[in-house]
DODO-970927 format. One line per 2 residues: number of its first residue (from 1); their letters; for each residue x, y, z of N, C-alpha, C. Coordinates in nm, 2 decimals. Layout:
DODO-970927
NUM	A	X,Y,Z,X,Y,Z,X,Y,Z | ... .
//
This chain:
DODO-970927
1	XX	10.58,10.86,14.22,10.47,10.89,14.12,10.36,10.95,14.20 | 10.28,11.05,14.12,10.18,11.14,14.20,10.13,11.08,14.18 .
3	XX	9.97,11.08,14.26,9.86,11.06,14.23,9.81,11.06,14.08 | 9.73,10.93,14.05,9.65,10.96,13.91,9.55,11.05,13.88 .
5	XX	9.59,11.14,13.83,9.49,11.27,13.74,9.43,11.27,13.63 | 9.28,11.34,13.64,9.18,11.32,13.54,9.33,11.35,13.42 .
7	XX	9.39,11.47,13.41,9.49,11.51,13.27,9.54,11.38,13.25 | 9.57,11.29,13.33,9.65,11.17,13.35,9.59,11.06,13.25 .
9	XX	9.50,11.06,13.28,9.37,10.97,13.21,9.32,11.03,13.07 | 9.32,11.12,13.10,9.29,11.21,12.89,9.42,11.18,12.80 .
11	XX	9.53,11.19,12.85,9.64,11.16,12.77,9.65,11.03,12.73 | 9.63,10.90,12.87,9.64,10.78,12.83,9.57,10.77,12.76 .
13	XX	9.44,10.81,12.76,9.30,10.78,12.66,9.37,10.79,12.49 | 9.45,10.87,12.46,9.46,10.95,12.35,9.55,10.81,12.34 .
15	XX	9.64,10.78,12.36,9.75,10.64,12.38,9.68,10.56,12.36 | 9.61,10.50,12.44,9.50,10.39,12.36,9.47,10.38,12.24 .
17	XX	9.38,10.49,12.23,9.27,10.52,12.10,9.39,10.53,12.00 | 9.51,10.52,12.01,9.61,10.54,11.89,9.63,10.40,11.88 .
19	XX	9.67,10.31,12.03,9.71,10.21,12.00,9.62,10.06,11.96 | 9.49,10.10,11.96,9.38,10.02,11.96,9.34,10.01,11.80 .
21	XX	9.37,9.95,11.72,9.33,9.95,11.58,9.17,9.97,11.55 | 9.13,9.88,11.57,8.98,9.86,11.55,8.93,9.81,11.42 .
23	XX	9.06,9.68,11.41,9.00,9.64,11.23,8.92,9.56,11.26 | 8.82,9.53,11.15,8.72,9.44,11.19,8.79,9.30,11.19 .
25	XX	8.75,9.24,11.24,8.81,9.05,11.27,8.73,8.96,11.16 | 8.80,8.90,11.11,8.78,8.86,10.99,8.82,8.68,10.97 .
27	XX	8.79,8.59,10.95,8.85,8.46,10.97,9.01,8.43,10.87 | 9.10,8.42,10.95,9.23,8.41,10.91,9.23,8.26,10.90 .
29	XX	9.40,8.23,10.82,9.46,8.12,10.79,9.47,8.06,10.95 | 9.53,8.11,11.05,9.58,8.06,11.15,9.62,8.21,11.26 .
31	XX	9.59,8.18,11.39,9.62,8.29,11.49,9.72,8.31,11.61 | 9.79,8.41,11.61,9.86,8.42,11.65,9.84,8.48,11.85 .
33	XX	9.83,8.43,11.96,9.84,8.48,12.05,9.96,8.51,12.13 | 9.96,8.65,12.14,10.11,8.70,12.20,10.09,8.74,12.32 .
35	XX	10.17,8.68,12.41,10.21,8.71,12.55,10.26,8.81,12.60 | 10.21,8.82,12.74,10.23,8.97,12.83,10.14,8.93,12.95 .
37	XX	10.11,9.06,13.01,10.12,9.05,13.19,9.92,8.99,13.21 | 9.87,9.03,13.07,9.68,9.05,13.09,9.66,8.88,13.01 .
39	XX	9.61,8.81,13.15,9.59,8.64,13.07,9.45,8.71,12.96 | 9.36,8.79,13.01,9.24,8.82,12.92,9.25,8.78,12.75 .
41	XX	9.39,8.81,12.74,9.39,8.72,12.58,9.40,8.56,12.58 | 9.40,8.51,12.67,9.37,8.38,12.61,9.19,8.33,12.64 .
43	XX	9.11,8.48,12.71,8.97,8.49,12.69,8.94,8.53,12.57 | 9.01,8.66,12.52,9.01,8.61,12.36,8.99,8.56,12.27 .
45	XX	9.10,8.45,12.27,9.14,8.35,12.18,9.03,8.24,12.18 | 8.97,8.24,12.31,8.86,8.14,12.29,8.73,8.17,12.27 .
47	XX	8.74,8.34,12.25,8.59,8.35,12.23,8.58,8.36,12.03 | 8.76,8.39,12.03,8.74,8.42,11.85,8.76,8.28,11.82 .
49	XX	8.81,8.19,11.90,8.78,8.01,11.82,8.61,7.96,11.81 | 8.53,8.03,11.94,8.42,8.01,11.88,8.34,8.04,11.81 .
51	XX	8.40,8.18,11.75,8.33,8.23,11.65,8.34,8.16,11.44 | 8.47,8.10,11.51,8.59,7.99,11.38,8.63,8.13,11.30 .
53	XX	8.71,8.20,11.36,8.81,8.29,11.30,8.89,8.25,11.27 | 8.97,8.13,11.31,9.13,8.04,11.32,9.08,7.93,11.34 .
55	XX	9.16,7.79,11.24,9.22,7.64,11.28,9.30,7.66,11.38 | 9.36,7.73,11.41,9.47,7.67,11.48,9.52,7.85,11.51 .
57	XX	9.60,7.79,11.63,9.64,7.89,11.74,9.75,7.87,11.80 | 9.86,7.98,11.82,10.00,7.93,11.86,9.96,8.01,11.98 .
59	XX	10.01,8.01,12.09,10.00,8.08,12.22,10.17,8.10,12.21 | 10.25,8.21,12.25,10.41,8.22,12.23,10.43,8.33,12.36 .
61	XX	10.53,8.28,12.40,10.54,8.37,12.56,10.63,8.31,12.63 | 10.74,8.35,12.69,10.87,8.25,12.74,10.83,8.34,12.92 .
63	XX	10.93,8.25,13.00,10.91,8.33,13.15,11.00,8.42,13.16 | 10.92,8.55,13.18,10.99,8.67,13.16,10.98,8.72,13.31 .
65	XX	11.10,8.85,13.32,11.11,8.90,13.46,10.98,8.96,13.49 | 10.91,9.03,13.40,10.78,9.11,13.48,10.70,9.06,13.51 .
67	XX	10.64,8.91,13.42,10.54,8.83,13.44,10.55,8.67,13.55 | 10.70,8.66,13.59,10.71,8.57,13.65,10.59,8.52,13.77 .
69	XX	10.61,8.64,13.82,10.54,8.60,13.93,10.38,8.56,13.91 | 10.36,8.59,13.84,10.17,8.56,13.78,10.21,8.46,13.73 .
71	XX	10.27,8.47,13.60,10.28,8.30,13.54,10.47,8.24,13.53 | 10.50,8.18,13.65,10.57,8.07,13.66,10.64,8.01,13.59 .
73	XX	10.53,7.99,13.50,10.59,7.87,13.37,10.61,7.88,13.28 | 10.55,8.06,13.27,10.58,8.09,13.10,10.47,8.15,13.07 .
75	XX	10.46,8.27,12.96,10.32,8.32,12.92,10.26,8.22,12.86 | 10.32,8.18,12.77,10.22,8.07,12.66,10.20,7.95,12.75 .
77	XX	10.23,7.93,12.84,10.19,7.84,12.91,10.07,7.84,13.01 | 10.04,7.94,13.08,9.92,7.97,13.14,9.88,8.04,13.02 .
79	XX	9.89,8.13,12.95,9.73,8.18,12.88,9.69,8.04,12.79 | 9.79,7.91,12.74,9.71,7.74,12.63,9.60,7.75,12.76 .
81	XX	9.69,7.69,12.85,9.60,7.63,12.95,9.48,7.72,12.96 | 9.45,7.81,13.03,9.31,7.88,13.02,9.23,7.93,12.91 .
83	XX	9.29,7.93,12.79,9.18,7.88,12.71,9.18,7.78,12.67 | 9.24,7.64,12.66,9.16,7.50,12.65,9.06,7.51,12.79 .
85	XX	9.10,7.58,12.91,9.02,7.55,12.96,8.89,7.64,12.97 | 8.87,7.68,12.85,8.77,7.76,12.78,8.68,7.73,12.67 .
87	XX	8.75,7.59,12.67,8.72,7.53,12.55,8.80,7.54,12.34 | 8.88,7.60,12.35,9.00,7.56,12.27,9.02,7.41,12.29 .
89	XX	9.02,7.37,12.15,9.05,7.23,12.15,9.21,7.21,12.18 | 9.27,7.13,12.26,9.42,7.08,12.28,9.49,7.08,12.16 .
91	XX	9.46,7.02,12.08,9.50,7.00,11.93,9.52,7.09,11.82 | 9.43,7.21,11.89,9.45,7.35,11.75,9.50,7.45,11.87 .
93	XX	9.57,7.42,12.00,9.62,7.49,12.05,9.75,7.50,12.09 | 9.87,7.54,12.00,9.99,7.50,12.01,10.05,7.60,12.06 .
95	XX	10.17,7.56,12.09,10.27,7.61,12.22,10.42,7.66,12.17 | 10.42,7.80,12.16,10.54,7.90,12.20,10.60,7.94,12.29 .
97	XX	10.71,7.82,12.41,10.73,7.91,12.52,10.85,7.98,12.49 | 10.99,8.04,12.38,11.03,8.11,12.44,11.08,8.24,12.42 .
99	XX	10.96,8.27,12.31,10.94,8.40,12.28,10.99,8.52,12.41 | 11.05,8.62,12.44,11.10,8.70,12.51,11.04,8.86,12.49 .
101	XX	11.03,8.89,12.36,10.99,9.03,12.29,10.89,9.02,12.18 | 10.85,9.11,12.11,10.71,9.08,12.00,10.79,9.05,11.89 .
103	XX	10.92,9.10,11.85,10.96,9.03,11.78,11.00,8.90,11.77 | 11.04,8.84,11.90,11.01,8.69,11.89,10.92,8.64,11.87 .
105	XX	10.80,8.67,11.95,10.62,8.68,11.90,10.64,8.62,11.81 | 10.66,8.71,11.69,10.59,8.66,11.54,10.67,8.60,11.50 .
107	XX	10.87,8.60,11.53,10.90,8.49,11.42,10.93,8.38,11.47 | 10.92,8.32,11.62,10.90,8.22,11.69,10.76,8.15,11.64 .
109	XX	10.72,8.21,11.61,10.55,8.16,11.62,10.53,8.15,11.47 | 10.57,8.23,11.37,10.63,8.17,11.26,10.66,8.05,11.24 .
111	XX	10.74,7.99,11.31,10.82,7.88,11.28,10.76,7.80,11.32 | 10.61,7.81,11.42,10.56,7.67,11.47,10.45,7.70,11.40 .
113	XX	10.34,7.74,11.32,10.28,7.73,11.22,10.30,7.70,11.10 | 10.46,7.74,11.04,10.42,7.70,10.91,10.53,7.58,10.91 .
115	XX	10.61,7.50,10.99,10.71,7.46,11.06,10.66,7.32,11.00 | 10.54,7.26,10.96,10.45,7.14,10.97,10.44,7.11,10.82 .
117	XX	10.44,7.29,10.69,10.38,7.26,10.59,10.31,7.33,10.62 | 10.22,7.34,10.69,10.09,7.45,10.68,10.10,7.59,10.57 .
119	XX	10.03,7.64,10.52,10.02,7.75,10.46,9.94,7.88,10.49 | 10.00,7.94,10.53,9.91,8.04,10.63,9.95,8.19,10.52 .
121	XX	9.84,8.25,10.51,9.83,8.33,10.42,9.77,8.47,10.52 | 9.70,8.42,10.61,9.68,8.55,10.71,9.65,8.48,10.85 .
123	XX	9.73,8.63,10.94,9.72,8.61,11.05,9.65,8.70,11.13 | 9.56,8.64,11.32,9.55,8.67,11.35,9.61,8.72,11.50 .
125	XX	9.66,8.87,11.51,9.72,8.84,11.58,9.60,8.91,11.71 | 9.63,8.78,11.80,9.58,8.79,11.94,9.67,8.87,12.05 .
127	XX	9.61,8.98,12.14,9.70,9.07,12.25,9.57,9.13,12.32 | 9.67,9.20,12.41,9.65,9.26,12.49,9.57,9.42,12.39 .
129	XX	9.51,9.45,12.46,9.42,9.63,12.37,9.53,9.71,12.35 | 9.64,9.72,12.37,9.72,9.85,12.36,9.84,9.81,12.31 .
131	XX	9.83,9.69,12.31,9.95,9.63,12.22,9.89,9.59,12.06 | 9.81,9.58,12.02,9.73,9.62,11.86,9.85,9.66,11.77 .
133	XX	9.90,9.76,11.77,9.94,9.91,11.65,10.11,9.76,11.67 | 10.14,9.78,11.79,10.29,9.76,11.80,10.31,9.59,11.74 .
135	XX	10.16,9.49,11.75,10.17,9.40,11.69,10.20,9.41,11.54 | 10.09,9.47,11.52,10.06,9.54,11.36,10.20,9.54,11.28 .
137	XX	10.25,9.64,11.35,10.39,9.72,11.29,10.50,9.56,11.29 | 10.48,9.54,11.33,10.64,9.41,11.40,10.65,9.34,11.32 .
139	XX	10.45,9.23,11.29,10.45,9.13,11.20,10.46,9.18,11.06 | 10.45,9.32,11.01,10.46,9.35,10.89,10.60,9.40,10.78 .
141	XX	10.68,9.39,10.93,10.82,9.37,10.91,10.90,9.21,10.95 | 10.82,9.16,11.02,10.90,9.08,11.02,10.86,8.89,11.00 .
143	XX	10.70,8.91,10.92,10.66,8.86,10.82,10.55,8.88,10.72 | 10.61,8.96,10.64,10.55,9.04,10.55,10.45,8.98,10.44 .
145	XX	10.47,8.81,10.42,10.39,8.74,10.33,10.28,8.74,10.37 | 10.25,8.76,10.47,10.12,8.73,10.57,10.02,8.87,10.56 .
147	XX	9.90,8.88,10.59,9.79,8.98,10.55,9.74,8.97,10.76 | 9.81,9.06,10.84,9.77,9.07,10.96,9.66,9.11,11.01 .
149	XX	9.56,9.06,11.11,9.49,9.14,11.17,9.46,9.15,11.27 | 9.42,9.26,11.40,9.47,9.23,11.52,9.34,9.24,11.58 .
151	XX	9.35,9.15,11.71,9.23,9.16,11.79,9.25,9.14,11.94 | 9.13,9.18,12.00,9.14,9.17,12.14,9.01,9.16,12.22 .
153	XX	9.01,9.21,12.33,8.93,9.15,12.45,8.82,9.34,12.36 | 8.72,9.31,12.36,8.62,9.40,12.36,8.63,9.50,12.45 .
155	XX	8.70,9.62,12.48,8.70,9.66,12.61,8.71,9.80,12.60 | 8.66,9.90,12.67,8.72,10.01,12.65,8.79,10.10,12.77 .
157	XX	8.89,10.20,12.72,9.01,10.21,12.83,8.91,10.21,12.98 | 8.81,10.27,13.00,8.84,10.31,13.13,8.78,10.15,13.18 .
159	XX	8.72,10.08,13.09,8.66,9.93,13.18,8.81,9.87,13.18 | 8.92,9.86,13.09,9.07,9.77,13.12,9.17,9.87,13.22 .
161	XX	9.12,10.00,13.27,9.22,10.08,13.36,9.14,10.00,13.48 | 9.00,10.04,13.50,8.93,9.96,13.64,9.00,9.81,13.70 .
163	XX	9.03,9.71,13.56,9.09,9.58,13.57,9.19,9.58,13.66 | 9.26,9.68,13.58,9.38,9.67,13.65,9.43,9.67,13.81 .
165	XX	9.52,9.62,13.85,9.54,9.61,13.99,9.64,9.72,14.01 | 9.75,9.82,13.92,9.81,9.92,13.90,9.79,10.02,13.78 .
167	XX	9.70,10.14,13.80,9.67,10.19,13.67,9.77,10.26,13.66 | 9.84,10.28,13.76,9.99,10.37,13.70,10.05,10.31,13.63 .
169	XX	10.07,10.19,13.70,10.20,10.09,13.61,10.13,10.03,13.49 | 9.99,10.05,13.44,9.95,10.03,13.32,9.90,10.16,13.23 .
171	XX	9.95,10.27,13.30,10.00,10.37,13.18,10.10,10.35,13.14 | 10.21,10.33,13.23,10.38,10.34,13.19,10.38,10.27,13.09 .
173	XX	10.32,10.11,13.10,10.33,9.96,13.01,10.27,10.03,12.88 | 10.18,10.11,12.86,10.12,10.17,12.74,10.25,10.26,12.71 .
175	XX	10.29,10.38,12.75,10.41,10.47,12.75,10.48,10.36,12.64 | 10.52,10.26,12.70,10.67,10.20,12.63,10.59,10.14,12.51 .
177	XX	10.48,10.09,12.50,10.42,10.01,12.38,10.43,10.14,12.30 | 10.36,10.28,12.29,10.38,10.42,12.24,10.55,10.41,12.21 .
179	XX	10.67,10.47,12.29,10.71,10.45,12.22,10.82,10.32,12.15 | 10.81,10.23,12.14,10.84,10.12,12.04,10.75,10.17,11.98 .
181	XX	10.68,10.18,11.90,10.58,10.22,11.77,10.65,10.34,11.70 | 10.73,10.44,11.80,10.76,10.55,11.76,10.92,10.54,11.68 .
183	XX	10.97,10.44,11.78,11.15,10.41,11.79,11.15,10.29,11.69 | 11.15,10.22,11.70,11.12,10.05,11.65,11.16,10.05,11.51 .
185	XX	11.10,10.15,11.41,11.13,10.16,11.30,11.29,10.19,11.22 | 11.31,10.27,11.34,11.47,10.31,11.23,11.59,10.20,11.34 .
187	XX	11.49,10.08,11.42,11.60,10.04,11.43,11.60,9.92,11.40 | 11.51,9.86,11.29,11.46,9.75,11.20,11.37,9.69,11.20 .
189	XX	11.28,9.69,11.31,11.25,9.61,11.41,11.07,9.62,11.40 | 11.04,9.66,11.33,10.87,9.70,11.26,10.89,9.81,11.14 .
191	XX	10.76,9.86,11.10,10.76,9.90,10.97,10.75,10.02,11.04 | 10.75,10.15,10.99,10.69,10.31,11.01,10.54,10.31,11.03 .
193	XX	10.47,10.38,11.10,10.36,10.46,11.14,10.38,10.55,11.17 | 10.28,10.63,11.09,10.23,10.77,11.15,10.19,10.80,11.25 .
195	XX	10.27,10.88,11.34,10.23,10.93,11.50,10.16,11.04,11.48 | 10.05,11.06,11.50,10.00,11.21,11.47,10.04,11.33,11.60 .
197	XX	10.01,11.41,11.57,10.13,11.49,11.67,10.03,11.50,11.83 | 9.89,11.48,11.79,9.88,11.52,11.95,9.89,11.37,12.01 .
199	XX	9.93,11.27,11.91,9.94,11.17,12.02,10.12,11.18,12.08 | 10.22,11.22,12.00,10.31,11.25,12.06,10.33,11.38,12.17 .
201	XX	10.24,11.46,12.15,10.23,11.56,12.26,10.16,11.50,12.41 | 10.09,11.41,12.41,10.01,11.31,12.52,10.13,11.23,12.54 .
203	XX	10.20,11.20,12.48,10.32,11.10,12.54,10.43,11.20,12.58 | 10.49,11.29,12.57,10.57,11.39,12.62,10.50,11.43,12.76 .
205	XX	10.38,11.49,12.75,10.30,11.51,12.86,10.29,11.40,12.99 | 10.28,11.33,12.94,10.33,11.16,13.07,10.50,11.13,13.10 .
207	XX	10.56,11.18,13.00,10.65,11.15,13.04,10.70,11.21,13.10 | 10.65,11.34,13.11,10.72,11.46,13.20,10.65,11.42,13.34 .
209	XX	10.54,11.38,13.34,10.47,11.35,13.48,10.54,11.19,13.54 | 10.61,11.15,13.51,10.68,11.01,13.58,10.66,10.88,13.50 .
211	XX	10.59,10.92,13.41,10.55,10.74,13.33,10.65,10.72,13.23 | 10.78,10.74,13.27,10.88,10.66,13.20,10.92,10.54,13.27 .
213	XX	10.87,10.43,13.33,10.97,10.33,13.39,10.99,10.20,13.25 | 10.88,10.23,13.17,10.88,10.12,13.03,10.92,10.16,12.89 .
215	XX	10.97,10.29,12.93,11.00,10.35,12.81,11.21,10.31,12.78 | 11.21,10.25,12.64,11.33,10.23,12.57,11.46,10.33,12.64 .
217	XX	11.57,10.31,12.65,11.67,10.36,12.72,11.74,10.51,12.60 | 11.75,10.58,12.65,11.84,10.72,12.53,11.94,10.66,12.47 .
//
């Protein structure tokens, strides 16, 4: 991989700004936090419990090859723990460990929300900034009774590229969230969205430059 380029960073920008919804957050039935490599969503999760957006919060995340090494035990296992220890109550903070992909996400986490009786009528789904659209798309295929809304850490690209400890490897990780949004659909697996064309022309453009290591196999 070359060096990262201002062009580098205008295209991811355009990838973001696609993948970033920006619905307003609204208080749901119950919320959903989905696992991945940035614990920042379970800062999240405890800042939208204090706001009382959600009763109750499923954290869902099994130990996967890319996150092993940061979390051990499991995603939903370290992002419960750091936000109860944020102050999430134990009790409205329940546990998905073995979610694998977003489609387990939501219908794993499905099953331990409404699993009790509960009746959840909308969700909030909690992520990572760039995983938004690809939440969006997944839970509305693959629980459609529900009224989704997605949220995240307040941030904008260039303060969550600074975060990062690899901005390369957190374009690529955007690259593959782009396309699942794009592929996902015709192979049941989320609902359709509109790609507008210069966000597909920004993702051709990366991928010609080396940021295929996250992108879906031909």
């Amino acid at each position: 991989m070359n060096p990262i380029t201002g062009a580098d960073r205008t295209d991811a920008r355009i990838l973001w700004d696609f993948s970033v919804l920006k619905q307003p957050v609204r208080p749901c039935s119950a919320a959903l936090a989905l696992g991945g490599c940035d614990i920042g969503v379970a800062a999240a999760a405890a800042a939208l419990h204090r706001s009382r957006m959600f009763p109750v919060v499923v954290f869902s995340g099994g130990i996967m090859p890319g996150t092993r090494g940061r979390f051990p035990r499991g995603e939903a296992v370290h992002f419960r723990e750091r936000a109860v220890a944020l102050g999430v109550p134990e009790e409205v903070a329940l546990l998905e460990p073995h979610a694998t992909n977003t489609g387990e996400n939501i219908s794993f986490g499905r099953k331990v929300l409404t699993g009790d009786g509960r009746t959840v009528h909308s969700v909030l789904l909690i992520s990572m900034p760039y995983m938004q659209r690809r939440a969006y798309a997944t839970c509305r295929k693959q629980w459609p009774e529900v009224d989704p809304v997605c949220a995240s850490q307040p941030v904008s690209f260039d303060e969550y590229a600074e975060e990062q400890d690899d901005e390369a490897e957190f374009i690529a990780m955007m690259m593959g969230d782009t396309h699942r949004v794009m592929e996902y659909p015709r192979r049941g697996f989320a609902i359709e969205q509109e790609v507008p064309e210069h966000v597909r022309d920004a993702f051709e453009r990366l991928r010609k430059r080396g940021y295929d290591t996250w992108l879906l196999p031909d």
